[in-house]
N, C-alpha and C positions, 0 to 999 in steps of 0.2 A: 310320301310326305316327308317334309322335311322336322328333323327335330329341336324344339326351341330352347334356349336354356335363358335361365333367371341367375343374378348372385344374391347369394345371400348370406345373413350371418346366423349363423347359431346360436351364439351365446347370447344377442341379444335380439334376436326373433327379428331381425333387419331386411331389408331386402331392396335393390336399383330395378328402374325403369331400362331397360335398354334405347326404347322408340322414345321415349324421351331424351334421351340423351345420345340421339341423332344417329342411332344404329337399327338395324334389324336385330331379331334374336339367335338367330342360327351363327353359329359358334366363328361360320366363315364371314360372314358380315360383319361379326362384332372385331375380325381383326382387322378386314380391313377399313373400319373406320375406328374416329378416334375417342368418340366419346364413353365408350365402356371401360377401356383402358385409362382411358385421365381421371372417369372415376371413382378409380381403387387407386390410382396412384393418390387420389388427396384423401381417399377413407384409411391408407394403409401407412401415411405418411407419418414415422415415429418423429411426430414435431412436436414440440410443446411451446415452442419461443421461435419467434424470426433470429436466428444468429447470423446469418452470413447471407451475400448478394444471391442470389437467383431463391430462396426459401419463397415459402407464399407467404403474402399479404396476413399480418394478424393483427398488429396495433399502430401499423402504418403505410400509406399508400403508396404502392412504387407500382401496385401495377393494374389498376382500374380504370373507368374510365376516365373520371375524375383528375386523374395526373395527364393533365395537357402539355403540349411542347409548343414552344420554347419554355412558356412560363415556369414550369417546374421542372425543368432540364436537369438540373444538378439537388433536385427535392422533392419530399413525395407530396401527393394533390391531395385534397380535401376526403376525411375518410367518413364515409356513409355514418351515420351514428348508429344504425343498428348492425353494421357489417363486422366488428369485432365480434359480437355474439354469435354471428352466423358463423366464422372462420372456427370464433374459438370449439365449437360444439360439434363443427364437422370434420375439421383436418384432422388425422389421427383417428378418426370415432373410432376405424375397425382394428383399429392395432393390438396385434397380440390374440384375438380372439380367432375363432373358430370359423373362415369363410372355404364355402365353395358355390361352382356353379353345379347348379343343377337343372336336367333335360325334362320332359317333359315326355320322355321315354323311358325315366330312372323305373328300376325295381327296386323295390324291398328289401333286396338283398346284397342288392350294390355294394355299399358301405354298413351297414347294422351298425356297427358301429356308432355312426353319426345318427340314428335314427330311421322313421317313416322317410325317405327320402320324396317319395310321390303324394303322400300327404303333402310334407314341408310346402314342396313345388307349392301344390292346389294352394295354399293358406298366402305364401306369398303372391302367387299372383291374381288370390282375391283382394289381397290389400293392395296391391297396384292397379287394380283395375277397379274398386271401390262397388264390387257386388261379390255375397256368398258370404261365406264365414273365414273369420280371418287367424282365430284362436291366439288373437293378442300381436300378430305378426303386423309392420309399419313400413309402409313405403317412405324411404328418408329421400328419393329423387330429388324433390325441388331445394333442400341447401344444398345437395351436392353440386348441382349444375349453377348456382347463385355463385357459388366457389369458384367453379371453373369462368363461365361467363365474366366473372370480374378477374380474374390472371387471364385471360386470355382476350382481353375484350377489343382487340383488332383482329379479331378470329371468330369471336361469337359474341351474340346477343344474348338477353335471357327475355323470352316471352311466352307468358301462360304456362311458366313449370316447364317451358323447354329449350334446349340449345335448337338456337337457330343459327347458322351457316352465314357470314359477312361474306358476300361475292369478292374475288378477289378484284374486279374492275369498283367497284365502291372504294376498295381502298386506293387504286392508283386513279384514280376520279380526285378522290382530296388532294394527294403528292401532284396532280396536274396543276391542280386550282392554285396551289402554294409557287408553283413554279410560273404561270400565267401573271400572278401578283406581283411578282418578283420584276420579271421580265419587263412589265409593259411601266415598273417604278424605271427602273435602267433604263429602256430603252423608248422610252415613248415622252415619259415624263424629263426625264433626264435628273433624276433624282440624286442627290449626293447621298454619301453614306448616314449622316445624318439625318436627313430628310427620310432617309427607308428606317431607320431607327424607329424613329417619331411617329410614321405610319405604321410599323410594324406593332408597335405599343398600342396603337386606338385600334389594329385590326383583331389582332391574336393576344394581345399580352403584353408583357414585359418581356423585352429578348433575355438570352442568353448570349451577349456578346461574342462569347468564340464562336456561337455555334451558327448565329445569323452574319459575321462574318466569313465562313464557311460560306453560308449560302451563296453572298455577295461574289465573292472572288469565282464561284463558281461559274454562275451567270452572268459575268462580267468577262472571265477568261473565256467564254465558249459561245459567242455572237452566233457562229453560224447556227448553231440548235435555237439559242434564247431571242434573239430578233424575228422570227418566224410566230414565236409563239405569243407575241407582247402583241397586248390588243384584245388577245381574242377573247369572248366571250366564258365565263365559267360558269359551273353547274350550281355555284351557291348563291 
């Protein structure tokens, strides 16, 4: 049989889901996927303040769903009103303290140091599993993965307390749809640059002028691709 391991914290009786957070529990499963990992990077994350470009989301939205393009190209999208609270109370939670994983083959004498090691185990994953006695121990899963799902939210979903998997044809399904739009304004419509402006506005937003000129020049310099595709039918 294979051995399963759980993380958890010590010092304050903590503990993650793995299967919720889109892993198995055997030590090799959890590396090769990515949700066990992303969620110690935001429990271990010594942040206290967004300072600098790539930080997570704490009191402004640069990377949710919420921040749509072009509209907010150069700004962050509208932020959740309860989603500071979630960032504030989970990023960093584990920092400094006391984490390890533990198997579910541990003995007692592992580490003594840290304690019942095989107790711990049992107690954490009655609290994940919401049967037994849990001796004060808490499954914090569902803001971890609330965190992730909103930084990563062209990668994952969040539903029912869990990371769900965005197919990568979903996402080039939309980049179709945007290029289908584009095309059949050029080349069917015969649309000037203002006119795709103006539609661009009532369809998506307000552009971003450099960036939907980018688009323009694109699908304009490269007929043989974008005339084939003007016309056709999209998924939305």
């Amino acid at each position: 049989m294979g051995q399963y391991w759980t993380y958890v914290n010590l010092d304050k009786k903590e503990c993650i889901n793995n299967y919720a957070l889109g892993s198995g529990a055997k030590l090799w499963e959890q590396l090769a996927n990515q949700g066990p990992g992303a969620a110690l990077i935001v429990l271990l994350a010594g942040m206290t303040s967004r300072r600098g470009g790539g930080d997570f989301d704490m009191d402004k939205n640069w990377h949710g769903p919420e921040r749509t393009f072009p509209e907010h190209n150069c700004s962050p999208g509208q932020m959740p009103d309860n989603y500071p609270l979630v960032a504030g109370c989970t990023i960093g939670r584990w920092a400094g303290d006391r984490i390890i994983a533990i198997g579910d083959y541990a003995k007692p004498d592992d580490y003594p140091e840290l304690g019942d090691l095989p107790a711990i185990y049992e107690y954490a994953n009655c609290a994940i599993y919401g049967k037994g006695k849990t001796n004060g121990w808490k499954d914090i899963t569902p803001q971890v993965v609330a965190v992730i799902a909103h930084e990563l939210n062209d990668r994952y979903t969040y539903e029912d307390g869990k990371l769900k998997y965005i197919p990568e044809e979903t996402k080039m399904s939309k980049m179709k749809d945007f290029g289908i739009w584009l095309a059949t304004l050029i080349y069917v419509k015969k649309a000037n640059n203002d006119e795709i402006r103006r539609d661009f506005a009532l369809t998506y937003g307000e552009p971003s002028d450099e960036w939907l000129n980018t688009q323009i020049v694109a699908v304009r310099g490269n007929p043989s691709i974008y005339q084939d595709l003007a016309g056709k039918p999209t998924n939305g």
